[in-house]
Each structure stands twice: as C-alpha cells, then as structure tokens.
Steps between C-alpha positions, in 0.01 A plus 500: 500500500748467828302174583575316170803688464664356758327168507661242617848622608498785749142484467243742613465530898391655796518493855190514781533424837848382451401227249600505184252435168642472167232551167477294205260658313266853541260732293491893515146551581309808565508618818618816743683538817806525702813288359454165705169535615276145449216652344261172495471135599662384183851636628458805237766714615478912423740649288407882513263502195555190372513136695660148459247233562725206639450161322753270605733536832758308695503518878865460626550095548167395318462401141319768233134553521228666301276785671249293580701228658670732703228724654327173623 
C-alpha cells in the first residue's frame, strides 16, 4: 500500500551500497525472514511473515524498469 501510496511523488525507495532505487510497482507475497533480507533471485524482499515481491524499480540516474529487465 506504501508503494502505490506514494507513487510517483516521494515515491517508494531504498538505499544499498550507497545507491539509491526508487519502486514503481510491488506485490505482498508469501514469504518469511528478516526485514530487508533478498529472499530469492526475483528481488523478493522479506518482510517478517509476509514479503513484497518487487516488480518495477528505478536505479538512481537510469530510467524505470520491470523485474526482469533489471535483474538481467
């Protein structure tokens, strides 16, 4: 709800290795772990019991991509 919430303006966005990646678009998905954790190769990203499965991001400087696009 935060993702589309705030889509476009702030926007959704976090930080790793001091780059920043903004998100258009995301699914709460099933999943466990540790807040922030990457739980698979899709960019699914833990949540506690839940997880948001990312579907469209923005690295800083670059133009929006889907998932698939991005990972490649």
């Amino acid at each position: 709800a935060r993702v589309r919430g705030l889509a476009p303006a702030p926007g959704a966005w976090f930080e790793y290795k001091k780059e920043r990646f903004k998100v258009f678009r995301a699914d709460v998905v099933e999943g466990k772990g540790n807040a922030g954790l990457i739980i698979n190769e899709n960019l699914t990203i833990a949540c506690g019991d839940k997880a948001l499965n990312i579907l469209e991001i923005q690295r800083q400087g670059k133009k929006p991509q889907n998932i698939g696009e991005f990972m490649l």
